[in-house]
N, CA, C and O of each residue as an XYZ file, in Angstrom:
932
protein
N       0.830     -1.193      0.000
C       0.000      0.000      0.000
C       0.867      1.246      0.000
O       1.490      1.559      1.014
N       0.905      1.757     -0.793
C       1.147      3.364     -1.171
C       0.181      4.640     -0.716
O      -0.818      4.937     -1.372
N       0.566      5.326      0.419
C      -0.590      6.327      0.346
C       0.739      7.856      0.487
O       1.690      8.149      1.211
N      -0.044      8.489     -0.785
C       0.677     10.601     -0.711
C       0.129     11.142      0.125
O      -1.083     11.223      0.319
N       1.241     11.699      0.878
C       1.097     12.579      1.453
C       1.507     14.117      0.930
O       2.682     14.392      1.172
N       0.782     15.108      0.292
C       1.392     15.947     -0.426
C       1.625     16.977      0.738
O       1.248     16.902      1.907
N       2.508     18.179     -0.040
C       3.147     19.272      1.305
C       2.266     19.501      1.245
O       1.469     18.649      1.640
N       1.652     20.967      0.651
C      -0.072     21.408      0.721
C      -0.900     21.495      1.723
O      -1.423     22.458      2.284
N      -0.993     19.548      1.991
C      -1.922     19.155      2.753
C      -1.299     18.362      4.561
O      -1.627     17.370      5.212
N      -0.368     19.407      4.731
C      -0.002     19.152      5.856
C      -0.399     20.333      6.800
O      -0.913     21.250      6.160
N      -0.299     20.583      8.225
C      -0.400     21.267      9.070
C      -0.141     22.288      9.196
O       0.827     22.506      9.924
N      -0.815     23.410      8.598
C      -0.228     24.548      8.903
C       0.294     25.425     10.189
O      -0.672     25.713     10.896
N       1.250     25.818     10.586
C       1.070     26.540     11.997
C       1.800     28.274     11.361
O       2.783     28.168     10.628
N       1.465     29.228     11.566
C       2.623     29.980     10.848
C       2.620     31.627     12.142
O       1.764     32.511     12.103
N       3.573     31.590     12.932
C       3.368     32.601     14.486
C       4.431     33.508     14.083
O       5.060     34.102     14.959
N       4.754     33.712     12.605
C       5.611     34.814     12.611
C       6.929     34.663     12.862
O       7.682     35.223     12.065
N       7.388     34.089     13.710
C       8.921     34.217     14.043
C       8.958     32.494     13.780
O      10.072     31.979     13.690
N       7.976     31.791     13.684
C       7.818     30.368     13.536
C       7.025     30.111     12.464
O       5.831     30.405     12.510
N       7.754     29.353     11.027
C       6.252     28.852     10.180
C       6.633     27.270     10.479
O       7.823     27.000     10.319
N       5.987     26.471     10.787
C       5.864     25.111     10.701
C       4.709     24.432     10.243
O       3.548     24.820     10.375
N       5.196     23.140      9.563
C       4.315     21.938      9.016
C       4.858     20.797      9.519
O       5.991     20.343      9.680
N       3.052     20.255      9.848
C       3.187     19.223     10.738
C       2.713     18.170      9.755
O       1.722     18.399      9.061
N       3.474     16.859      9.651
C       2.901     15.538      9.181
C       2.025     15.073      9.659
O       1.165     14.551      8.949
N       1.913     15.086     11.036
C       1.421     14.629     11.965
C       0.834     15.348     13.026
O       1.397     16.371     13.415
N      -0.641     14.813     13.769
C      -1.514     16.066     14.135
C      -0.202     16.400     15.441
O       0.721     15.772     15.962
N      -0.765     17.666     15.531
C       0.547     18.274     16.640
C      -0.074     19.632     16.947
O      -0.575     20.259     16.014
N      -0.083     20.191     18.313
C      -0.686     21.327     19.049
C      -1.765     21.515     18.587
O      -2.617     20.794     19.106
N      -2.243     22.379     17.589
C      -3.593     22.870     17.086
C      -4.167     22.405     16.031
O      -5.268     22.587     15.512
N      -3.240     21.761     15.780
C      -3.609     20.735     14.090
C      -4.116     19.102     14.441
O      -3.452     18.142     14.832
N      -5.058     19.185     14.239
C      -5.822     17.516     14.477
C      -6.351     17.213     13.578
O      -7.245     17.961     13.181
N      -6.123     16.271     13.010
C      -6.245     15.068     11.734
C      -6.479     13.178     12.205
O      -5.661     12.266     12.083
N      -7.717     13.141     12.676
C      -8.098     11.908     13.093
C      -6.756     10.849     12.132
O      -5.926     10.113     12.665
N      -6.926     11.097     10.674
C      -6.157     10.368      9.515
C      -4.559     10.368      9.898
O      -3.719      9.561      9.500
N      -4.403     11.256     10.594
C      -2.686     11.949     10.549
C      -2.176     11.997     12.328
O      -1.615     12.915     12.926
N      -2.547     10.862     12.759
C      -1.767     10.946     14.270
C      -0.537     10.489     14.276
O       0.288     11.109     14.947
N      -0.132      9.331     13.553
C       1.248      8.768     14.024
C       1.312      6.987     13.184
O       0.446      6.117     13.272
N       2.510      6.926     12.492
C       2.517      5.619     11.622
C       3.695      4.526     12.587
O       4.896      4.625     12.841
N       2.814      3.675     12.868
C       4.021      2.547     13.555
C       4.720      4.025     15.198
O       4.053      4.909     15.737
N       5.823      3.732     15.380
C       6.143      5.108     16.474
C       6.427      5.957     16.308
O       6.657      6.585     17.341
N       6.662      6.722     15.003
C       6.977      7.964     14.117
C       5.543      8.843     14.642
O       4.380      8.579     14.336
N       6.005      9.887     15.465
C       4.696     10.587     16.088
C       4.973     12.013     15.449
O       4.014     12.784     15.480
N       5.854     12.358     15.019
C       6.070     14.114     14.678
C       6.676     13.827     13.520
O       7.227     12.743     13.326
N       6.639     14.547     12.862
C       7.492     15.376     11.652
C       7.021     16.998     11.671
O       5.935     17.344     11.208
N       7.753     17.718     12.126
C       7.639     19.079     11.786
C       8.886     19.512     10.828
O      10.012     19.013     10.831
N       8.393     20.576     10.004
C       9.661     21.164      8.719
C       9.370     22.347     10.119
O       8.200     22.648     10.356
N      10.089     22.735     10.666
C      10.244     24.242     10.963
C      11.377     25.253     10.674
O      12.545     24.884     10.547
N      11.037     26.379     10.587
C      11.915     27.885      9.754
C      11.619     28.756     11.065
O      10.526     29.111     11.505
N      12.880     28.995     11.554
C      12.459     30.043     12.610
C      13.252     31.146     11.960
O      14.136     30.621     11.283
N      13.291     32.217     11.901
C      13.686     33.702     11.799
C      14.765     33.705     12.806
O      14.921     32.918     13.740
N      15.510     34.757     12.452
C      17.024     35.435     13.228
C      16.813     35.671     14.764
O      16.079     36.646     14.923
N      17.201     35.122     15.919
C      17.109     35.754     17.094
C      16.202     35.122     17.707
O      15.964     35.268     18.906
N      15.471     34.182     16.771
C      14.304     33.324     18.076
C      13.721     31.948     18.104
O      14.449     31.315     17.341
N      12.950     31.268     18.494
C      13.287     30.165     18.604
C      12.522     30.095     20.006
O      11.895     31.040     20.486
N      12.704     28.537     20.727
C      11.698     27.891     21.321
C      12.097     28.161     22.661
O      13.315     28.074     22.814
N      11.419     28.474     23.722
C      12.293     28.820     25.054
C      12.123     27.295     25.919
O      11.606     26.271     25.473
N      12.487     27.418     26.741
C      13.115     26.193     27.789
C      11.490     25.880     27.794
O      10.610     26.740     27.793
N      11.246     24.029     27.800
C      10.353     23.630     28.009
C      10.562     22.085     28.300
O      11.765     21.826     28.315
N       9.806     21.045     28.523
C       9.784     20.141     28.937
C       9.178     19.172     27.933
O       8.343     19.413     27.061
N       9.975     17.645     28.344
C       9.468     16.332     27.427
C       9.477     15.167     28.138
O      10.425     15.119     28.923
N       8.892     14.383     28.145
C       9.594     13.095     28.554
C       8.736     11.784     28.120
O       7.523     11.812     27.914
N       9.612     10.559     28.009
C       9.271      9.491     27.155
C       8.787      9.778     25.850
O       7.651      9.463     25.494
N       9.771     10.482     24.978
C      10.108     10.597     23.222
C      11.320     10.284     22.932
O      12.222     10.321     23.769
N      11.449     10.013     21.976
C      12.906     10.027     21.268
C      12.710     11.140     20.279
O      11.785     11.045     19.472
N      13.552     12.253     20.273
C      13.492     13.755     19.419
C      14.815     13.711     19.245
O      15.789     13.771     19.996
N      14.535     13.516     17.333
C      15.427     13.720     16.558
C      15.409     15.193     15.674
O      14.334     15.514     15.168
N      16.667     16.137     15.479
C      16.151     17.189     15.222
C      17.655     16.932     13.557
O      18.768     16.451     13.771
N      17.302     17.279     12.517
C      17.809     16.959     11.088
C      17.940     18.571     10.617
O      17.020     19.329     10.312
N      19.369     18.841     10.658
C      19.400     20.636     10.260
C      19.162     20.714      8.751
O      19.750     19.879      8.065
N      18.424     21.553      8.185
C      18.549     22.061      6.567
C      19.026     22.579      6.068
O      19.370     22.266      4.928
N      19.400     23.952      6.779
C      19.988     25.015      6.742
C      20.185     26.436      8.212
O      19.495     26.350      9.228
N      20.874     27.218      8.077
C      21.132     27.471      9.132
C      21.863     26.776     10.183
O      22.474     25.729      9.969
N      21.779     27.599     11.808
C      22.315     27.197     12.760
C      20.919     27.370     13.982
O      20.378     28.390     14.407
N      20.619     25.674     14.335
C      19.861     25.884     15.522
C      21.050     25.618     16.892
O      21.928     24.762     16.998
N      20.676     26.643     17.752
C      21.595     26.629     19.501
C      20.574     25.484     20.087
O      19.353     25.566     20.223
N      21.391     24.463     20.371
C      20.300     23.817     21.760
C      20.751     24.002     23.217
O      21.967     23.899     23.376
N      20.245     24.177     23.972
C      20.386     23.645     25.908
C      19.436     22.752     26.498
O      18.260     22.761     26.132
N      19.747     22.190     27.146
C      19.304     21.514     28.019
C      19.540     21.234     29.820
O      20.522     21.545     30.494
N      18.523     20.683     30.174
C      18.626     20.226     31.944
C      19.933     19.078     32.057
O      20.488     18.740     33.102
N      20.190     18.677     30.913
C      21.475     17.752     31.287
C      22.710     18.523     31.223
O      23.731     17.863     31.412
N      22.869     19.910     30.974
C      23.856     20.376     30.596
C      24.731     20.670     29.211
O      25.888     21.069     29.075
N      23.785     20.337     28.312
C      24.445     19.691     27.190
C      24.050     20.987     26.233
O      22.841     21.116     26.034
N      24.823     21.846     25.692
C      24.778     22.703     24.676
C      25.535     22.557     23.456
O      26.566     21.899     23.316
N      24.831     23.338     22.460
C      25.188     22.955     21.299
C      24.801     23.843     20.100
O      23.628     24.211     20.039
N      25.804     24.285     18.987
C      24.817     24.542     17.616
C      24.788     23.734     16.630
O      25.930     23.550     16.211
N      24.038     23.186     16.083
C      24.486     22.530     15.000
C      23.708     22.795     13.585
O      22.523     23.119     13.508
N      24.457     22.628     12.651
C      23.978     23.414     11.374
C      24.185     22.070     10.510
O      24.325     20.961     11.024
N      24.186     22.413      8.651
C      23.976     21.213      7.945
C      24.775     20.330      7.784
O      25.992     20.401      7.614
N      23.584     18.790      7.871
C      24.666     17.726      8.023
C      25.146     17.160      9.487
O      25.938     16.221      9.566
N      24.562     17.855     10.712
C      23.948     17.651     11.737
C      23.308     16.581     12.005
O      22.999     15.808     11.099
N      23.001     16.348     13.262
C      21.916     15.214     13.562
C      22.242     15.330     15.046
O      23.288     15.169     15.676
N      20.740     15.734     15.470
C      20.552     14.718     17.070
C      19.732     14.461     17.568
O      18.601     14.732     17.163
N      19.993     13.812     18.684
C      19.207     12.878     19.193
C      19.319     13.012     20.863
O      20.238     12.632     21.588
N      17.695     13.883     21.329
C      17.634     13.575     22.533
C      16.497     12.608     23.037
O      15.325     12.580     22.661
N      17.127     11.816     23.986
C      15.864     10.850     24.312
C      15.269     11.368     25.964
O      15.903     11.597     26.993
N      14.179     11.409     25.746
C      13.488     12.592     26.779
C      13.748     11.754     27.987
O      14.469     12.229     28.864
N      13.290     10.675     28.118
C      13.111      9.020     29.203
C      12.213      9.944     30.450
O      11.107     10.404     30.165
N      12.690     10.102     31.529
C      11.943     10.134     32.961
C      11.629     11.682     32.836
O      10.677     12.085     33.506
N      12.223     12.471     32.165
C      12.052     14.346     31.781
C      13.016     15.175     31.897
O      13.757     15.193     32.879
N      13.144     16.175     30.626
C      14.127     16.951     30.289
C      12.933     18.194     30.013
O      11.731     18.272     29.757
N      14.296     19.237     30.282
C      13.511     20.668     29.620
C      15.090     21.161     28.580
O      16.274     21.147     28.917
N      14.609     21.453     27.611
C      15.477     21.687     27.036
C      14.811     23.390     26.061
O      13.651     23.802     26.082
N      15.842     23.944     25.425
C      15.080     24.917     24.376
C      16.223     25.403     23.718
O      17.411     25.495     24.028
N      15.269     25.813     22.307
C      15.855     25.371     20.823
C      16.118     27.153     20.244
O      15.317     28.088     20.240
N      17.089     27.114     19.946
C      16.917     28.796     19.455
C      17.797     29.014     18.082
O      18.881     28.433     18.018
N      17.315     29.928     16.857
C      18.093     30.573     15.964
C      19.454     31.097     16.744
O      19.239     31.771     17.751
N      20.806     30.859     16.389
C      22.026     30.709     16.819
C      22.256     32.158     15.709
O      22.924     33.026     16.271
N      21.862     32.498     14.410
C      22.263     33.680     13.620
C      20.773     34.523     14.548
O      19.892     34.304     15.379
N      21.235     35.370     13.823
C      20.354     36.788     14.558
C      19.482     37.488     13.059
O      18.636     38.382     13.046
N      20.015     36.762     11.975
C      19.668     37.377     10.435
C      19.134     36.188      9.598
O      18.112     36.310      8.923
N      20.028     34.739      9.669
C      19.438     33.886      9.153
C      18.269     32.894      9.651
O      17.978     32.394     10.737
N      17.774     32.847      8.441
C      16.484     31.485      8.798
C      16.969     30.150      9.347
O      17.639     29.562      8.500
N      16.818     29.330     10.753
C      17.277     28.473     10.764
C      15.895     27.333     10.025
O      14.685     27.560     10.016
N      16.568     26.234      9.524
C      15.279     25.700      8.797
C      15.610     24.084      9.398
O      16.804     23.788      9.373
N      14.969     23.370      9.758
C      15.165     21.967     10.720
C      14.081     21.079     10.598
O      12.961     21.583     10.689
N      14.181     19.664     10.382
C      13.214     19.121     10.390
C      12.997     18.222     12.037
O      13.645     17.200     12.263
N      11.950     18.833     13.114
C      11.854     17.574     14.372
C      10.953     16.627     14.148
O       9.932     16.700     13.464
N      11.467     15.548     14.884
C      11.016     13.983     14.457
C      11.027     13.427     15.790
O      12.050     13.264     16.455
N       9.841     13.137     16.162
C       9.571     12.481     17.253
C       8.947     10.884     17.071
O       8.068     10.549     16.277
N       9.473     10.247     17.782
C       9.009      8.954     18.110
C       8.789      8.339     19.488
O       9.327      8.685     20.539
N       7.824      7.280     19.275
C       8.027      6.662     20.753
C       9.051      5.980     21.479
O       9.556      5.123     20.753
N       9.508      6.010     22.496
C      10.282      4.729     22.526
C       9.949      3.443     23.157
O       8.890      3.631     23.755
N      10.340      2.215     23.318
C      10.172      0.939     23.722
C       9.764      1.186     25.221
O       8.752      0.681     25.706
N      10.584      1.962     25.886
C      10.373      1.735     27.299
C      10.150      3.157     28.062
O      10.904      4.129     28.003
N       9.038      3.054     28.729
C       9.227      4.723     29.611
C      10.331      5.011     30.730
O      11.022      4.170     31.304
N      10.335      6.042     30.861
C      11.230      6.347     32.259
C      12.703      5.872     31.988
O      13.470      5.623     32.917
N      12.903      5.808     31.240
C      14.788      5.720     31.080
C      15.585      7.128     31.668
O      14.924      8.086     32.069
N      16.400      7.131     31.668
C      17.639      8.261     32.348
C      17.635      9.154     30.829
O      17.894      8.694     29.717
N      17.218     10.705     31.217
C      17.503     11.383     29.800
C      18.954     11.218     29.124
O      19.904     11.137     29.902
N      19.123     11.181     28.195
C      20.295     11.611     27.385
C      20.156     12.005     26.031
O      19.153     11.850     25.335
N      21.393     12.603     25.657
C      21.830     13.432     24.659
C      22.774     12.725     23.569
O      23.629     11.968     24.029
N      22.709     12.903     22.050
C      23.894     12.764     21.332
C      23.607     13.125     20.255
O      22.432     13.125     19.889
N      24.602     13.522     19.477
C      24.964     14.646     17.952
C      26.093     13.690     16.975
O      27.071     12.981     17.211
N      25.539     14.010     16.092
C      27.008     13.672     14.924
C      26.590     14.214     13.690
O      25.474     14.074     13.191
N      27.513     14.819     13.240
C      27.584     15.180     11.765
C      27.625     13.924     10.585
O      28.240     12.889     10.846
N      26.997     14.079      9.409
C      27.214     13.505      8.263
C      26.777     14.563      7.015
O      25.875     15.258      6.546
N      28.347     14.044      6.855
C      28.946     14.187      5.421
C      27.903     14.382      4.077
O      27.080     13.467      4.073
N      27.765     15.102      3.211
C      27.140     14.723      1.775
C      27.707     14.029      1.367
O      26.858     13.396      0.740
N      28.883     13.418      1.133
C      29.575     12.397      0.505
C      28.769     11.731      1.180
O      27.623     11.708      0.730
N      28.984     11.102      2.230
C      28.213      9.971      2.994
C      26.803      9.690      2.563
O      26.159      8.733      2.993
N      26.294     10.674      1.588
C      24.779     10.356      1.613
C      24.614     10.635      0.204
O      23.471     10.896     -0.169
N      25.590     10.625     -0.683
C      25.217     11.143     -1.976
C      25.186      9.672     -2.713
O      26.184      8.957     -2.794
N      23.745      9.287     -3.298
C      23.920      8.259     -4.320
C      22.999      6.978     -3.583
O      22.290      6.228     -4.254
N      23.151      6.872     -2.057
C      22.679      5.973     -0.855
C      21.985      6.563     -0.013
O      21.734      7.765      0.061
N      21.632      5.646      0.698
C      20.636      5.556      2.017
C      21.778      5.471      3.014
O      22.235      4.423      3.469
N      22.210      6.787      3.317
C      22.765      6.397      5.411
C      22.173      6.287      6.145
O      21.274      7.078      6.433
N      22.447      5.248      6.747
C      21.657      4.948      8.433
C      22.564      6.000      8.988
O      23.795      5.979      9.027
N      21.227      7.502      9.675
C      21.603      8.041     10.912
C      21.153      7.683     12.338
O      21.623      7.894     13.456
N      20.328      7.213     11.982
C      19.645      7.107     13.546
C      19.227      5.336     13.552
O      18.676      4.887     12.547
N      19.463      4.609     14.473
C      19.327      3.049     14.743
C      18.488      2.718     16.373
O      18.176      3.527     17.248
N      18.312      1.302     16.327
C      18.616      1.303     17.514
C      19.420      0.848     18.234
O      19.106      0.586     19.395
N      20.754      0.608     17.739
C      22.162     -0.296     18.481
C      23.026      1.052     17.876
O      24.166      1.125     18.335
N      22.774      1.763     17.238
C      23.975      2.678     17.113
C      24.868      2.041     16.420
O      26.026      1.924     16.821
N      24.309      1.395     14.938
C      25.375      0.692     14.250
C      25.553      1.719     13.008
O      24.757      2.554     12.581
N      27.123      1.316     12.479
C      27.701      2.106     10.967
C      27.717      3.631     12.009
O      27.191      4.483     11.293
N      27.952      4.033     12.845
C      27.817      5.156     13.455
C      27.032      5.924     13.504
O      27.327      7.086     13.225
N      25.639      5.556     13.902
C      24.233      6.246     13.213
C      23.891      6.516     15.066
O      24.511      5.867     15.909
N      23.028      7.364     15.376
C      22.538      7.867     16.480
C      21.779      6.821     17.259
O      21.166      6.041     16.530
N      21.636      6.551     18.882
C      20.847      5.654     18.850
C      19.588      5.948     19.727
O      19.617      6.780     20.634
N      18.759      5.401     19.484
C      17.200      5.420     20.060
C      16.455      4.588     20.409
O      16.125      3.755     19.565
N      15.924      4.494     21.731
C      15.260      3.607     22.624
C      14.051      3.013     21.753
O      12.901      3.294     22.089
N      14.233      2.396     20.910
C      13.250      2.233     19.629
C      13.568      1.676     18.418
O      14.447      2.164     17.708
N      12.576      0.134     17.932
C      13.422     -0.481     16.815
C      13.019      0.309     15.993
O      11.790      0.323     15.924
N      13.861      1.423     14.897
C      13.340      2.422     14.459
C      14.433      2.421     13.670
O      15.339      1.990     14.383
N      14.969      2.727     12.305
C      15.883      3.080     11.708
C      15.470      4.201     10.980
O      14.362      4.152     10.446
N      16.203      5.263     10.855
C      16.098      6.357      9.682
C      17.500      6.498      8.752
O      18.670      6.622      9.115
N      16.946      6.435      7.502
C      18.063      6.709      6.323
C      18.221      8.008      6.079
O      17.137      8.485      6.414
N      19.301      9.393      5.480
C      18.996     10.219      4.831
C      20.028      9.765      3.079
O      21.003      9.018      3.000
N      19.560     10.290      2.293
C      20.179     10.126      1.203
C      19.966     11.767     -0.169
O      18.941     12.444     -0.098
N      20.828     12.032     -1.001
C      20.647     12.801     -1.596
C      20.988     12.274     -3.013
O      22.105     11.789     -3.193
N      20.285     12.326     -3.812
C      19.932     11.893     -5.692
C      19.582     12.569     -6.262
O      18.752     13.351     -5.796
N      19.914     12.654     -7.327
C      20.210     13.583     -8.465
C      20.622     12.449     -9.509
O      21.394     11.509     -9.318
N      19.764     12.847    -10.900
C      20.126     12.133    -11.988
C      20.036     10.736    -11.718
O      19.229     10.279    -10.908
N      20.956      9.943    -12.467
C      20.237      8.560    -12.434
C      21.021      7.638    -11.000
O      21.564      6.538    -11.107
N      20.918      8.236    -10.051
C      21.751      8.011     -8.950
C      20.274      7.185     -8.381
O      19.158      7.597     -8.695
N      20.505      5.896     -7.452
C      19.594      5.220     -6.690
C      19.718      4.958     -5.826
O      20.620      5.530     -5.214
N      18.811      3.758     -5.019
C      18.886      3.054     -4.055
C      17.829      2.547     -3.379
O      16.758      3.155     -3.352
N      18.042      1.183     -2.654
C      16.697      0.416     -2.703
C      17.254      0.092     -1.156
O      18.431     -0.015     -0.811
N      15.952     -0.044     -0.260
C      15.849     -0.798      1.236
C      14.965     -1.776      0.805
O      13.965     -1.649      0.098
N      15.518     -2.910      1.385
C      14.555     -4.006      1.832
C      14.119     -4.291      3.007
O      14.909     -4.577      3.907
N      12.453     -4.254      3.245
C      11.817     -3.808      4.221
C      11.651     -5.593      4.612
O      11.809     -6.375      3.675
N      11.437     -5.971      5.554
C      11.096     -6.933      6.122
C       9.771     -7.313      6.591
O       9.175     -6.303      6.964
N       9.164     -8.233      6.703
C       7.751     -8.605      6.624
C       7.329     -8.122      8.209
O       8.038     -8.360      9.186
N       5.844     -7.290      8.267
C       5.542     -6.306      9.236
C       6.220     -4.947      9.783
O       6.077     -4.238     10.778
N       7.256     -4.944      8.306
C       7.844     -3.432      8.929
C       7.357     -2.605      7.443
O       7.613     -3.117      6.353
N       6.774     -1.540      7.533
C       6.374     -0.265      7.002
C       7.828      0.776      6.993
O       8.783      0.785      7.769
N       7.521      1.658      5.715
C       8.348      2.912      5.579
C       7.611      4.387      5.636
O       6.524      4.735      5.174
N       8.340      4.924      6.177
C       7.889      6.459      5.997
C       8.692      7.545      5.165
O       9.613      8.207      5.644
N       8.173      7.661      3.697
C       9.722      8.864      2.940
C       8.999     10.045      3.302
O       7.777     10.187      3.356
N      10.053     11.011      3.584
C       9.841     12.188      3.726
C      10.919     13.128      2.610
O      12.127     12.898      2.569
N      10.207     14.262      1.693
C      11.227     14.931      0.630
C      11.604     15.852      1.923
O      10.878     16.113      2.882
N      12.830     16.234      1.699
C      12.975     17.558      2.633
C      13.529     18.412      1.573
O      13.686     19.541      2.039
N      14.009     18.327     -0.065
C      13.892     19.267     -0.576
C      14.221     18.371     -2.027
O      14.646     17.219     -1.954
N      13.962     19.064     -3.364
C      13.953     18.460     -4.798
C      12.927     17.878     -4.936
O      11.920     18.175     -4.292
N      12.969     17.068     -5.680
C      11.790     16.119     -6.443
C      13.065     14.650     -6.605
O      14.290     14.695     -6.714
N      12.125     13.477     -6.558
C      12.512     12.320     -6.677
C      11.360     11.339     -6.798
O      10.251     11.763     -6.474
N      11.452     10.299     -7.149
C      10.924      9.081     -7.542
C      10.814      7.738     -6.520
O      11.756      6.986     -6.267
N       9.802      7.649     -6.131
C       9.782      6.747     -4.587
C       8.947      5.835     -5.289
O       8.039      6.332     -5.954
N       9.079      4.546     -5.272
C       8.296      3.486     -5.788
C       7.378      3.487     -7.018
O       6.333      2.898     -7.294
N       8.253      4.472     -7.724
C       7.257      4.595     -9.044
C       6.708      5.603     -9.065
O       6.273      5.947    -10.164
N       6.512      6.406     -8.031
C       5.553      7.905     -7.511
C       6.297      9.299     -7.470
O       6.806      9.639     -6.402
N       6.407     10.281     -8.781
C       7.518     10.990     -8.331
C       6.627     12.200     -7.054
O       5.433     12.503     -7.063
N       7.346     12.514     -6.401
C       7.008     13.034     -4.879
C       8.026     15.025     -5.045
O       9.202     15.138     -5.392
N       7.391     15.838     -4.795
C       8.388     17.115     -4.693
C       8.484     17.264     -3.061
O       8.002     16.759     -2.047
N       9.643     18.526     -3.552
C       9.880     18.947     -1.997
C       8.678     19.274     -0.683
O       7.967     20.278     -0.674
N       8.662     18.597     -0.021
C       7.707     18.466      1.006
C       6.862     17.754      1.131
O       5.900     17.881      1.888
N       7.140     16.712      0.251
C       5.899     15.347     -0.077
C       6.163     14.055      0.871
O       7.090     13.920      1.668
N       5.122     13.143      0.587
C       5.876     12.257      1.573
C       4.991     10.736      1.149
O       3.931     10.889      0.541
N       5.391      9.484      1.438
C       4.906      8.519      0.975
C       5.146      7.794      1.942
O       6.216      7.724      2.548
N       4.026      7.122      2.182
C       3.520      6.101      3.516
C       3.616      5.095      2.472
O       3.095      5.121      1.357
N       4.486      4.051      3.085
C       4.047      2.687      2.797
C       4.117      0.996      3.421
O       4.968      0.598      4.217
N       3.129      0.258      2.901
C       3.140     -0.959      4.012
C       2.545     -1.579      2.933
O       1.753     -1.216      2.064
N       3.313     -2.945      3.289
C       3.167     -4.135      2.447
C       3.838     -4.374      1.386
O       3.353     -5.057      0.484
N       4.932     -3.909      1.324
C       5.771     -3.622      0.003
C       7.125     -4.469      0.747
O       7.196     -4.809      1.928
N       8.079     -4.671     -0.261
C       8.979     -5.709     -0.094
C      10.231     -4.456      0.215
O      11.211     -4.603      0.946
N       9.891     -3.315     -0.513
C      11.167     -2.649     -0.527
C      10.671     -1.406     -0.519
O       9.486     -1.211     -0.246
N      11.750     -0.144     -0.899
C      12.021      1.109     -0.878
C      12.788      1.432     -2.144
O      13.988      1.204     -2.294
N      11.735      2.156     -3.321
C      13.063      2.325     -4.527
C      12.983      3.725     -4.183
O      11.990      4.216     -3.647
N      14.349      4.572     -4.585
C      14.755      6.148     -4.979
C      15.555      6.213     -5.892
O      16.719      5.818     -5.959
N      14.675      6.915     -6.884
C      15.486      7.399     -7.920
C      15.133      8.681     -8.584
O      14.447      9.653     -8.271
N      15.997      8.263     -9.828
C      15.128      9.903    -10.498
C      15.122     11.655     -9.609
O      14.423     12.667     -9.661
N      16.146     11.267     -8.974
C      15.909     12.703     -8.109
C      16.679     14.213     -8.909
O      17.736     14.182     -9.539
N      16.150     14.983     -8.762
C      16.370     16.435     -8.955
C      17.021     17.257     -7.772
O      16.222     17.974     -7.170
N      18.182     17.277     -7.383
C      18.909     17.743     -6.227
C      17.787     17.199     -5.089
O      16.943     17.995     -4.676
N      17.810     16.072     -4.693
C      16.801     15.927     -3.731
C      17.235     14.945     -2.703
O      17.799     13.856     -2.803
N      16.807     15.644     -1.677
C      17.600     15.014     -0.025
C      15.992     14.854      0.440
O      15.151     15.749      0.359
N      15.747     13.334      1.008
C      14.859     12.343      1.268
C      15.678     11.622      2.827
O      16.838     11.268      3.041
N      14.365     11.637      3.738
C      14.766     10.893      4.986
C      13.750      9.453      4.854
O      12.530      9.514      4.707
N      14.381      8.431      4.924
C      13.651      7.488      5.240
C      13.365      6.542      6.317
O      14.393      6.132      6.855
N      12.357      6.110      6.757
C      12.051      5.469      7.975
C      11.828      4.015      8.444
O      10.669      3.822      8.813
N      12.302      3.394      8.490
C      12.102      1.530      8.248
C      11.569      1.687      9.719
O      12.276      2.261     10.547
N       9.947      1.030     10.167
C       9.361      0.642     11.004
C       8.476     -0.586     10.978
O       8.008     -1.306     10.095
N       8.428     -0.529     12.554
C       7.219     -1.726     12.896
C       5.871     -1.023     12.250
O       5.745      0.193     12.400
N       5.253     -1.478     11.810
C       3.482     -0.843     11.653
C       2.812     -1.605     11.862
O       1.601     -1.392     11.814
């Protein structure tokens, strides 16, 4: 089963110093259709403006993955753990028993632009923690990198959750195929270009749910950077 998700028809939120789209229903946006696939509970694209950004707030029992686009987002947190990280980024806080953390534009002029990704994890109440790593465009040009796992294998982030996410960037006749395993579902998300997902070409901000399929094709892309999601569903 193949189902589009086009940008369009995602969540609008737009507060001025914040425009975000939600995949998934989130604060004021409710979509009986659009709560959450397998433990993939968020996808927000958010663009914050120069100088602002999310103030100190609280989470606990998520796994929040935050994927930079462009710009520089500053993080802090109750564990101590600060940070900016810009493109080619990746992290990963896992909320467990509760964290307050808050997210801010690091330029004062540029747009920071970020995609957050929340999931469930396996077990509640774990000890919060923190972790970051950069990847390369080499690393992702042509393939599917595993950034985020749940053993933290090939050096990918790890999360209290059998959950894998790929990112990859294609262009021209560049590919690549996952083989999904029987009862696990994918989630593609474009985060920018146009590309070709199982036969379906998809543009920037599109997205394709699928279950019951043997695999994951990408091709055909137009400068286009795609996150993908291998889950339980």
């Amino acid at each position: 089963m193949l189902q589009i998700r086009k940008s369009n028809t995602r969540g609008q939120a737009n507060h001025g110093w914040l425009n975000s789209q939600h995949t998934f229903s989130f604060a004021n946006y409710y979509d009986p259709r659009y709560t959450s696939f397998g433990p993939l509970r968020v996808i927000n694209e958010d663009q914050v403006i120069g100088g602002q950004g999310f103030g100190t707030h609280s989470h606990s029992n998520m796994e929040i993955v935050s994927y930079v686009l462009g710009g520089a987002l500053e993080h802090k947190d109750s564990m101590g753990t600060g940070s900016v990280l810009r493109y080619g980024d990746v992290q990963r806080m896992s909320a467990g028993s509760g964290v307050s953390h808050s997210e801010f534009n690091h330029s004062q002029t540029e747009t920071v632009h970020f995609l957050q990704i929340w999931l469930f994890p396996e077990v509640d109440g774990i000890p919060p923690s923190y972790e970051e790593t950069h990847f390369t465009p080499e690393s992702k040009r042509g393939q599917l990198r595993l950034i985020v796992s749940e053993d933290g294998r090939e050096g990918s982030l790890k999360i209290h959750q059998n959950a894998r996410i790929y990112a990859g960037l294609f262009d021209g006749t560049e590919q690549a195929r996952l083989e999904l395993a029987p009862g696990r579902g994918s989630y593609v998300q474009v985060a920018r270009g146009q590309v070709k997902v199982n036969g379906i070409t998809l543009d920037t901000g599109d997205a394709l749910q699928i279950r019951d399929e043997a695999q994951v094709t990408i091709e055909n892309g137009r400068d286009a950077e795609v996150l993908v999601f291998d889950l339980a569903v």
